[in-house]
C-alpha positions as CSV (number, residue, x, y, z in Angstrom):
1,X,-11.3,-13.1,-12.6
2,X,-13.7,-16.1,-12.7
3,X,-13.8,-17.9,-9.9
4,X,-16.6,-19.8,-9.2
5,X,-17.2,-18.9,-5.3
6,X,-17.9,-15.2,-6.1
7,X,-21.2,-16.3,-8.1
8,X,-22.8,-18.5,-5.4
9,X,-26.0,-17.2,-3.6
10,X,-24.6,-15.8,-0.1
11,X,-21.0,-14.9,-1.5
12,X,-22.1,-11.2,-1.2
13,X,-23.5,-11.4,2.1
14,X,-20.3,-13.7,3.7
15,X,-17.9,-11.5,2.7
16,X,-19.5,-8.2,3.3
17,X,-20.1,-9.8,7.0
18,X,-16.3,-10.4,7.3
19,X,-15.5,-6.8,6.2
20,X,-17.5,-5.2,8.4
21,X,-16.4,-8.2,11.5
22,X,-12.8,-7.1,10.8
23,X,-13.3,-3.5,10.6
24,X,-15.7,-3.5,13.4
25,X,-12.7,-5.6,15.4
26,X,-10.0,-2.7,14.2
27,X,-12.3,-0.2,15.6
28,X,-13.4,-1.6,19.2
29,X,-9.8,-3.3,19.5
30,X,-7.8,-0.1,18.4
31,X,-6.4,0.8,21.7
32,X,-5.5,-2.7,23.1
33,X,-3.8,-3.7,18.9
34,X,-1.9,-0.3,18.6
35,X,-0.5,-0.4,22.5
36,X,2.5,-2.6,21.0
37,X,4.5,-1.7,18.2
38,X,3.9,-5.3,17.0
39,X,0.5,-5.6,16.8
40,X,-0.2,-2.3,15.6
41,X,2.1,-3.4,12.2
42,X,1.2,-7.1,12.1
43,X,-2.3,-7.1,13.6
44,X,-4.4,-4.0,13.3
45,X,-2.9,-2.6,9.8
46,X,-3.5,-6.1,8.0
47,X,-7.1,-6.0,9.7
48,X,-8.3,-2.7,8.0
49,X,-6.6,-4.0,4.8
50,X,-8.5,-6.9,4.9
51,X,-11.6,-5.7,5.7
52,X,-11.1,-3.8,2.4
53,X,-10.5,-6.6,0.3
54,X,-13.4,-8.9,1.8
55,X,-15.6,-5.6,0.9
56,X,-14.2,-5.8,-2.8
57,X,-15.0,-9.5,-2.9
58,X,-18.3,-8.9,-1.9
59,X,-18.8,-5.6,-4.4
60,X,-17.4,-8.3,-7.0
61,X,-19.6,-11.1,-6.2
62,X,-23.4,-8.3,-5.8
63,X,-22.2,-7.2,-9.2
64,X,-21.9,-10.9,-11.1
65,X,-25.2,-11.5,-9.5
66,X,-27.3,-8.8,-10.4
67,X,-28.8,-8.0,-13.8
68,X,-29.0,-4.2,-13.6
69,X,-26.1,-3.5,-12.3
70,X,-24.3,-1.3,-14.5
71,X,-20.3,-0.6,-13.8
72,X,-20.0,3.9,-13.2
73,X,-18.0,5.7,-15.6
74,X,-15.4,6.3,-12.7
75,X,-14.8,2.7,-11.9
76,X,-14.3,2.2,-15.7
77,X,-12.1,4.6,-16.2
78,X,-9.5,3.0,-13.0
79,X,-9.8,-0.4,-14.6
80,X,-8.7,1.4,-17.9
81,X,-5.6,2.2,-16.6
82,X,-5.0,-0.9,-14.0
83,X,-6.1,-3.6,-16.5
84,X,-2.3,-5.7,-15.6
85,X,-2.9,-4.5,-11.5
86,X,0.7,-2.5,-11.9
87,X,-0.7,1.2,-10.5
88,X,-3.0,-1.1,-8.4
89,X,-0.5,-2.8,-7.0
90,X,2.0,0.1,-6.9
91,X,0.1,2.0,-5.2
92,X,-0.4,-0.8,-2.2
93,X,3.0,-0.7,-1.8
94,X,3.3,2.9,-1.5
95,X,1.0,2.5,1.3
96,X,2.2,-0.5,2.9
97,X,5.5,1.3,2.4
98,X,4.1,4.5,4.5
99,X,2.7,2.1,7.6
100,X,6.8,0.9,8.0
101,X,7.9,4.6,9.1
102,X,8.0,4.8,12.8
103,X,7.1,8.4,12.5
104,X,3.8,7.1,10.9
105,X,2.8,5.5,13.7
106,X,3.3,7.8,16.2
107,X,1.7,10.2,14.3
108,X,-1.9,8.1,13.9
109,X,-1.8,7.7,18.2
110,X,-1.4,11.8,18.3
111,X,-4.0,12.8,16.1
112,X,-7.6,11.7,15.3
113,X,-7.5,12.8,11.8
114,X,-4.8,10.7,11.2
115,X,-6.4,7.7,12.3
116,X,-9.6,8.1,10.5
117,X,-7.2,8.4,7.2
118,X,-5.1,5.5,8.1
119,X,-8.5,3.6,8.3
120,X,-9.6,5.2,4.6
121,X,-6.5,4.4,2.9
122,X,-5.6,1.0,4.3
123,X,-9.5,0.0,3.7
124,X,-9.3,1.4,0.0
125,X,-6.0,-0.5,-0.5
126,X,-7.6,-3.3,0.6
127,X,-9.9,-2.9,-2.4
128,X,-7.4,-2.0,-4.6
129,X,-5.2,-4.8,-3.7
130,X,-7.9,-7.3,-4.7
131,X,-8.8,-5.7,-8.1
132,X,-4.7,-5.9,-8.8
133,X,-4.4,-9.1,-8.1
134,X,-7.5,-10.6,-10.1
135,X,-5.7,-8.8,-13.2
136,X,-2.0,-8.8,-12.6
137,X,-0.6,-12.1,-13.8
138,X,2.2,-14.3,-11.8
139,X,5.2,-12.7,-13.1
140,X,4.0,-9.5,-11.8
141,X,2.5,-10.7,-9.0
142,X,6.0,-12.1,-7.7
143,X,7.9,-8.9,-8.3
144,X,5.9,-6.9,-6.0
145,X,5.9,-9.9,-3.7
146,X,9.5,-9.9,-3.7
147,X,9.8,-6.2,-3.8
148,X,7.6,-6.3,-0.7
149,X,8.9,-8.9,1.1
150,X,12.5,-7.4,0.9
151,X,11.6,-3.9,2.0
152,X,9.9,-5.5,5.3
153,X,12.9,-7.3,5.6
154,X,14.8,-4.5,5.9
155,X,12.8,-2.5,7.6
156,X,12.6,-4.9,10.0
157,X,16.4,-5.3,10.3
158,X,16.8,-1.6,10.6
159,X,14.2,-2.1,13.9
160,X,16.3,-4.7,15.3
161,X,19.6,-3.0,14.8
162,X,18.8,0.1,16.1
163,X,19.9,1.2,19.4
164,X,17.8,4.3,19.7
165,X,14.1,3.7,19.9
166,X,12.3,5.0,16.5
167,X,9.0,5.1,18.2
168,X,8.4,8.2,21.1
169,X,5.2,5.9,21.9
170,X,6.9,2.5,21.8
171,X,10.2,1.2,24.2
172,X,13.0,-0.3,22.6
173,X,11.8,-4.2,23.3
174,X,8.5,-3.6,21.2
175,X,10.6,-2.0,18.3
176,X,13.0,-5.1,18.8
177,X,9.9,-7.4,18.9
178,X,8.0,-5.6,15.9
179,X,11.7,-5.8,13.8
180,X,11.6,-9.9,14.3
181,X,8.1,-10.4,13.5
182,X,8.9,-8.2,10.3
183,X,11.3,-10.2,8.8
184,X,9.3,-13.2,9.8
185,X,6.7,-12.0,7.9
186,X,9.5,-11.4,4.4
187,X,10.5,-14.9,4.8
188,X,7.1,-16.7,5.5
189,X,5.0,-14.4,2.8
190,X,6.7,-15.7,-0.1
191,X,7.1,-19.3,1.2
192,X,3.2,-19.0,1.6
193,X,3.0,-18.0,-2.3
194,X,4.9,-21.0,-3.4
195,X,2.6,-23.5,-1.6
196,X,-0.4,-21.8,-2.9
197,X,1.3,-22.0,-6.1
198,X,2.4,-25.1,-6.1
199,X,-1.1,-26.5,-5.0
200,X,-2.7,-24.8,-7.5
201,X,-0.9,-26.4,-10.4
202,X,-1.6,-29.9,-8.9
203,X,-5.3,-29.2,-9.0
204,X,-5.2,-28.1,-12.8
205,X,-3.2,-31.3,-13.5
206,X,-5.9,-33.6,-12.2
């Protein structure tokens, strides 16, 4: 990855500021995000997943800055085996993929343990998911998009559809309401790639 805006002067300190703003907004929000189905899937998880991938960007951006840094013999090793992002990005939709099961989320409101891991994993993800991306390149990058986009979709469906309420700690509206916003979310994503796309290609033409 060489993008320019990971090498200027503040990059590390914006982005580690965001990180901690949207984790710290996970945390102190928690109650009020996860008290609808909705928010908790569209709202709260993307937060924590975010806050990992602003934290990568600013690991990134320290480490292209500093002259001593030297990269550990773990960290290595992963970018061994994710140099084309595949695990990397495998592996985020494994977890994604986990956060769609309604037992999941009734499971993180019951038990404290649970949430501290759901904050560990979706923050490493987070991380993960940016390392991925900055290697995968945009062949790969729209299979898992697609791949990702149609299992929201459908899981999104299967809310709507339902009769029964999935959720013990959610009524049938906010499963309803979560199920529309889901496959909002599988149609807009991949409309959202093709205008970055497509802008992108008319800045390398100019």
């Amino acid at each position: 990855m060489n993008a320019a805006w990971l090498s200027r002067p503040a990059a590390a300190r914006r982005y580690a500021l965001a990180s901690a703003i949207l984790l710290l907004g996970a945390i102190v929000f928690r109650r009020w995000l996860t008290g609808a189905m909705a928010t908790h899937m569209l709202a709260h998880i993307p937060m924590i997943l975010l806050a990992g991938v602003f934290a990568a960007m600013a690991c990134l951006a320290a480490a292209r800055r500093s002259t001593s840094w030297r990269r550990p013999a773990a960290l290595a090793l992963y970018r061994k085996y994710n140099e084309h992002g595949v695990p990397g990005l495998l592996l985020v939709s494994f977890v994604l993929a986990y956060w769609m099961i309604p037992r999941s989320l009734d499971h993180v409101l019951l038990s404290a343990t649970a949430g501290c891991l759901k904050f560990l994993g979706l923050f490493i993800a987070g991380m993960v998911l940016f390392d991925a991306l900055g290697r995968a390149d945009k062949v790969i990058k729209l299979f898992f998009l697609g791949n990702f986009s149609w299992m929201t979709a459908i899981a999104g469906l299967l809310y709507q559809d339902n009769p029964e309420r999935l959720c013990n700690f959610y009524l049938l509206g906010d499963q309803e309401l979560a199920g529309r916003a889901l496959v909002t979310l599988a149609v807009a994503l991949p409309l959202a790639w093709l205008w970055a796309e497509r802008r992108h290609s008319r800045r390398l033409r100019k």
